[in-house]
C-alpha angles and dihedrals in degrees: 000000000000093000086048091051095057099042081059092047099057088036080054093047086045087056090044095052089053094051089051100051087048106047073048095053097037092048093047091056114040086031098237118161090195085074093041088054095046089053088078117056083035090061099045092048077049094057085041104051092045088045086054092051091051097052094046088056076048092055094042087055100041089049088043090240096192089180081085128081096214098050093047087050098045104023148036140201097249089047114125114263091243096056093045080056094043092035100073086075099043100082136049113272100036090052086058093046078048090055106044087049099056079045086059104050091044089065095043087059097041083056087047101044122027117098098150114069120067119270101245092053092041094058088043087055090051095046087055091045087055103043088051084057099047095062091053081051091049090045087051104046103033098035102007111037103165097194097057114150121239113207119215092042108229134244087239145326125285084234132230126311095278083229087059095060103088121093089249079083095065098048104024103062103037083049089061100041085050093053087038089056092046085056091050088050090047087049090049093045087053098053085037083067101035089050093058083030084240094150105155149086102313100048081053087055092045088045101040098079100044086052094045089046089056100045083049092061095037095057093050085043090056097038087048089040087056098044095047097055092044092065092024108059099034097220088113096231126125089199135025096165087234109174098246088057085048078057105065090027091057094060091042087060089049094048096046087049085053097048096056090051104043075055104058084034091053086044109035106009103239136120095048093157094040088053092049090048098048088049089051087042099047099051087047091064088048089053093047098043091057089048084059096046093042109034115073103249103101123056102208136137084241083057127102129171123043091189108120088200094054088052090042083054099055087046090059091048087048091045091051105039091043099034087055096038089052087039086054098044089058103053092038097041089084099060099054108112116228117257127225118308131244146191123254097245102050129106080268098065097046079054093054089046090056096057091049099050088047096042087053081050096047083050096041086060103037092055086050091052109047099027095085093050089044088055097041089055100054104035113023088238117131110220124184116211100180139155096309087066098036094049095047094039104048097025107084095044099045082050087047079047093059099043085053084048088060100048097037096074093048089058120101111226132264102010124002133190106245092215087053089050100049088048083051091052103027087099101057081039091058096041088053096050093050089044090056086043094052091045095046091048091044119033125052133223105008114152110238091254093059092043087047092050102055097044090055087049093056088051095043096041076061107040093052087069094051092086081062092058116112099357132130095249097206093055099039108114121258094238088057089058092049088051083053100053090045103053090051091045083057091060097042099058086040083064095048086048094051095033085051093048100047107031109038112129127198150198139182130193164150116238141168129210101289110033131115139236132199132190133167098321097334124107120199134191124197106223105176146313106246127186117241135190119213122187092273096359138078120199151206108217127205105206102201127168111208127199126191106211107303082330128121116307111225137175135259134178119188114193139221095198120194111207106205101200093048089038068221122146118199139176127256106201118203114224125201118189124202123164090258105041157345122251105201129189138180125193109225133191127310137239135218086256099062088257115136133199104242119169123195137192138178117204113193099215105353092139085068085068089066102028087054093061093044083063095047090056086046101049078049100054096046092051079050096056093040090061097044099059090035088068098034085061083047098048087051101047087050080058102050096040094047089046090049091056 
């Protein structure tokens, strides 16, 4: 009954969706505020019956129900406890349920929650809130359904791709869907005001935290993502440029582009097209990278579905919500009226340069991305476009992108003096430049990227603290804090980059028990090799000790792990993490003669990488928060003040 309940329960949200959109088109057009009244309370039982449906997948998985399809293909019974949880969204059908229902419970809280913005823009937001919701129903329950019945019940389930067990799985794919729908919200937001033609300061204000919220998840998804792959697959990179990770990069470029400009449109009122167009823009990534990731096209252990009409389904979707959206900005766009002017050199401008330099990035990538399968599809030819391309392509402007990072901030708005602005600037200029000169006298070897890298990151770890300078710090607003933390974190993570790319150092050996390894100042020893038994796992265990100069000796035990189920191996990295560096090893196969593959590296910095982009989410956050708080104290004083007249 349980599988039953929750196939009614998402028949019942689709219904509800289509109720919604049309109390939304109907009441836009013939002007009826009955209707506008009755889009609420319709939204939010929509949020709560797909959220019902979604539990209840969660409850099937969790009590290894193996009279359903999708819990024989993705579970099993001696699966632990964390990865039956997890594992409702590892897999196709139950990521889509994952996604619709986010979708769900967006809109729910947008009909909660949103006073600001005018009614009529409000009830169009919510209607295409609504009709994008209705195509991901349709795709679950023609093409997805995830509580399809399997007759004759199994013995048991064929488990979870043994790639998939790992607790990434539980925090790096629900991140992303919840940036992805606040990209969908922000889209929504966006036709809602190009529908009523509301295109101003306070749908920025209404729009500016959904977007934030989603940057903010999208950038945790993407740094989780990174680091999970970089223990997980054993191959000891932070980055391939595979295309799935393009996939979740490209909207994060969108998103970051967006932010910067709902920002200058919900504070000075400017860049009210460019607004429209990143929202547009930056749905659109997050609908092509699920076609990537869902389609079939890309083998890849990111990669999900092999279905082609599946594929051919979310085209369709993609096809339907940005071909109208497009279709809608052109014959909108005209009537926008044009926000506030500025100077070119203003805090504006760096922003517009900003957005230029991300959306040639977001270009840059996306023609990386999709020209192979382009071509493969025409033609029959397999190209590869992989990190030589990327590196060259996209380096130098995202370099050019830091260094206007750094100097925005330090613009006034609307016109600055560019004598005044280099004086502002001159000392993050001159820290950079003696950083560039200490690394090139003293390091050997670096590529100009790298050297150029970490110069900008020692001028730009500087400059994100100047719009502290000569403020009072108790009164200084929240959200200038979180710009603070995030441009830092931005210069963190650009020295692990740079540190990762130029100083790595790697060996690869056989060894037998007894030998020893060195590498930059480590020492290892190769103990023994010891059998181990997981809970549906069995294991070959390297037993290393690893010494860092006469420092402490520790322990480290790199795996070879054999999931039955899966008849899968993969590889258990060991990771060791000093403050300056990671040594990390990974046990290969063995020979007839005792000898074993074990390859080791030692990466001066790498956990910046990932410490850079936690700051980033927290900076983030805390400009979230400030912002917050900022309008809520608005919102009362109007009150007050309106109930005092």
């Amino acid at each position: 009954m349980i599988a039953e309940t929750g196939l009614i329960a998402l028949w019942l949200a689709a219904a509800l969706a289509l109720l919604q959109f049309a109390l939304g088109a109907i009441g836009l057009r013939a002007q009826r505020e009955d209707y506008y009244a009755a889009i609420r309370p319709v939204a939010v039982a929509q949020g709560l019956f797909v959220s019902l449906s979604f539990l209840l997948l969660i409850w099937l998985f969790l009590r290894s129900d193996m009279s359903v399809k999708l819990v024989v293909m993705n579970s099993a019974s001696v699966k632990p406890l964390l990865y039956k949880f997890a594992g409702t969204w590892g897999n196709h059908e139950g990521s889509m349920l994952l996604w619709v229902t986010v979708m769900g419970l967006a809109g729910a809280f947008i009909a909660l929650f949103e006073r600001s913005l005018k009614t009529r823009t409000l009830v169009a937001t919510l209607a295409a809130q609504a009709f994008i919701s209705l195509g991901f129903y349709a795709f679950l329950l023609v093409s997805s359904n995830p509580f399809e019945r399997m007759f004759p019940v199994p013995a048991d389930g064929q488990g979870l791709n043994p790639l998939l067990q790992d607790p990434g799985l539980a925090f790096h794919p629900p991140t992303l869907y919840f940036g992805y729908v606040g990209l969908s919200v922000a889209f929504s937001f966006a036709v809602g005001a190009m529908i009523t033609r509301d295109v101003g300061a306070d749908f920025a204000k209404a729009m500016r935290p959904w977007v934030l919220g989603a940057w903010i998840f999208l950038t945790l998804g993407i740094t989780a993502g990174s680091y999970w792959a970089y223990y997980e697959l054993g191959w000891g990179g932070w980055w391939f440029w595979d295309p799935v990770e393009n996939a979740s990069l490209m909207p994060w470029l969108a998103a970051t582009a967006l932010l910067h400009s709902v920002t200058v449109l919900a504070t000075r009122d400017s860049l009210r097209a460019w607004t429209l167009m990143l929202a547009v823009v930056a749905f659109s990534m997050s609908m092509i990278g699920t076609f990537l990731v869902r389609s079939g096209i890309l083998t890849s252990v990111h990669a999900f579905a092999v279905d082609p009409e599946r594929g051919s389904f979310i085209l369709a979707l993609l096809a339907i919500y940005i071909g109208g959206a497009m279709a809608l900005f052109a014959l909108r766009v005209g009537t926008v009226k044009e926000g506030k002017r500025f100077e070119l050199v203003s805090r504006e401008g760096a922003l517009v340069a900003n957005n230029l330099l991300l959306s040639v990035i977001l270009a840059l990538v996306f023609i990386g991305t999709l020209y192979p399968l382009l071509v493969e599809a025409v033609t029959g030819d397999k190209l590869s476009v992989g990190p030589p391309y990327f590196n060259l392509a996209t380096g130098p402007l995202a370099l050019m992108l830091v260094a206007v990072m750094a100097a925005g901030p330090l613009l006034r708005w609307r016109r600055d003096n560019p004598k005044a602005l280099l004086n502002r600037i001159s000392i993050p200029i001159l820290i950079a430049a003696a950083a560039l000169f200490a690394l090139a006298l003293f390091t050997t070897g670096m590529s100009i990227l790298a050297l150029l890298g970490l110069g900008l990151a020692a001028g730009v770890a500087v400059a994100s603290f100047a719009p502290l300078w000569k403020r009072n710090l108790r009164r200084t607003p929240l959200h200038t804090y979180g710009m603070v933390i995030a441009h830092f974190g931005i210069a963190v993570a650009l020295v692990g980059m740079a540190c990762e790319s130029s100083f790595t150092e790697e060996r690869l050996v056989a060894a037998q028990p007894g030998d020893e390894i060195a590498v930059n100042q480590w020492k290892l020893k190769f103990e023994a090799i010891e059998p181990m038994a997981g809970p549906n796992w069995t294991a070959l265990e390297a037993r290393m000790t690893a010494q860092y100069g006469d420092g402490a000796i520790h322990e480290i035990t790199p795996q070879n792990r054999m999931f039955a189920a899966a008849q899968t191996q993969t590889s258990e990295a060991a990771l060791l993490t000093r403050w300056n560096g990671q040594l990390y090893v990974v046990l290969g196969d063995g020979d007839s003669e005792g000898r074993w593959q074990i390859r080791v590296w030692w990466k001066p910095f790498v956990p910046l990488i990932w410490y850079g982009g936690i700051l980033v989410a927290l900076g983030g956050f805390l400009a979230m928060v400030g912002r917050l708080r900022r309008g809520y104290k608005q919102r009362k004083q109007r009150e007050y003040a309106e109930a005092t007249l």
